[in-house]
C-alpha positions in Angstrom: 0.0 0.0 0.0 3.0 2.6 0.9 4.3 2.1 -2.6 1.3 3.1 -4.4 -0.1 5.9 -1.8 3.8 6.8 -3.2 3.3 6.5 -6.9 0.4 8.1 -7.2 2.0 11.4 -5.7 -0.6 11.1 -2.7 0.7 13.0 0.7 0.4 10.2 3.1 2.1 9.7 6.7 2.6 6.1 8.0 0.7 5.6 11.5 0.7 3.3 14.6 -2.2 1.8 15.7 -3.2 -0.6 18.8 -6.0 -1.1 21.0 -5.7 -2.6 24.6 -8.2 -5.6 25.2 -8.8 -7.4 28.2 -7.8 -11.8 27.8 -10.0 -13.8 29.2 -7.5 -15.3 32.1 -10.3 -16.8 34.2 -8.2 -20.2 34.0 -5.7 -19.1 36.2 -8.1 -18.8 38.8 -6.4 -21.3 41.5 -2.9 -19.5 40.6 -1.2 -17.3 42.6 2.1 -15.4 41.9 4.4 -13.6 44.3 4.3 -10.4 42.0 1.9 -9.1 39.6 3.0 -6.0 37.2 0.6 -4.0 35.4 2.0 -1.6 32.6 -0.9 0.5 32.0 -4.8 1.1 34.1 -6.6 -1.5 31.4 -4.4 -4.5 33.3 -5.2 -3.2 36.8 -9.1 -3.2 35.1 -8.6 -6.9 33.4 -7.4 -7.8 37.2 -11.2 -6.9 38.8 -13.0 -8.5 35.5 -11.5 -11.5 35.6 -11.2 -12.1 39.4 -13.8 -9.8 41.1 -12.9 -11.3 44.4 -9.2 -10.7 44.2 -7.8 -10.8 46.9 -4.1 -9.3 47.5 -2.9 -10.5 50.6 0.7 -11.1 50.4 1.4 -10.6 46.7 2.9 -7.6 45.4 1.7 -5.3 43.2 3.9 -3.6 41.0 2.9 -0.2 38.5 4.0 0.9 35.7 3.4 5.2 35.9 1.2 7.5 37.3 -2.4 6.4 36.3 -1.7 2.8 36.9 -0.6 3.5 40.4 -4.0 5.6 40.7 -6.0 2.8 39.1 -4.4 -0.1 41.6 -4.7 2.4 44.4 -8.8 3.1 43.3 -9.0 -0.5 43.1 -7.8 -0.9 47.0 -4.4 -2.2 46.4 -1.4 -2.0 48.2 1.5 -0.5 45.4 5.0 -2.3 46.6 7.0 -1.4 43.6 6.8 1.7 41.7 8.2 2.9 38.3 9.3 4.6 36.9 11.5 6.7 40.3 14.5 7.7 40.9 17.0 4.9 40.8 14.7 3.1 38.7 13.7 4.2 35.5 12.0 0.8 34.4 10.2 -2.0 36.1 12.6 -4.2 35.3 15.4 -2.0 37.7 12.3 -1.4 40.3 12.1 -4.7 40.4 15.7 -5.6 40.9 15.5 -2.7 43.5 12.9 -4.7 45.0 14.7 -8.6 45.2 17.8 -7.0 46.3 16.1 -4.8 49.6 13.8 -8.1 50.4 16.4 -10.5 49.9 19.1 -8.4 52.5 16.0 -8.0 55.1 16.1 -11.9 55.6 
């Protein structure tokens, strides 16, 4: 398609599209993990839709910016790991951050 927008002289900018849909992850209902991280407020949402009873107790929640912290926090969750902050520009450092402070408090 870009070659003949192209060829026929037509003014045309490429663009990026994506949409955010909740999985159906109801088969995971008897699993439990010791972290869950959500990127964006649609994964804190798909949390409560597929396990309205979710329950948080000792797992930790980890967010990904701003309005995913506010959705987890709106949702009643407890927000262990944060990123980005400073130290920690990505989840993947705030959740090194994390291991290493847990792992010298034993």
């Amino acid at each position: 398609m870009p070659q003949v927008l192209t060829s026929l002289t037509v003014d045309w900018t490429p663009g990026t599209f994506y949409r955010t849909v909740m999985s159906d992850l109801s088969d995971l209902k008897d699993v439990y993990y010791d972290v869950l991280a959500f990127f964006s407020p649609t994964g804190i949402k798909s949390l409560f839709k597929n396990f309205p009873d979710f329950q948080q107790n000792n797992t930790r929640i980890a967010v990904f910016g701003p309005t995913t912290q506010k959705e987890a926090l709106d949702h009643g969750l407890r927000v262990d790991i944060m990123a980005p902050a400073p130290g920690t520009p990505s989840m993947t450092m705030a959740l090194e951050k994390y291991i290493a402070e847990a792992n010298k408090a034993k």
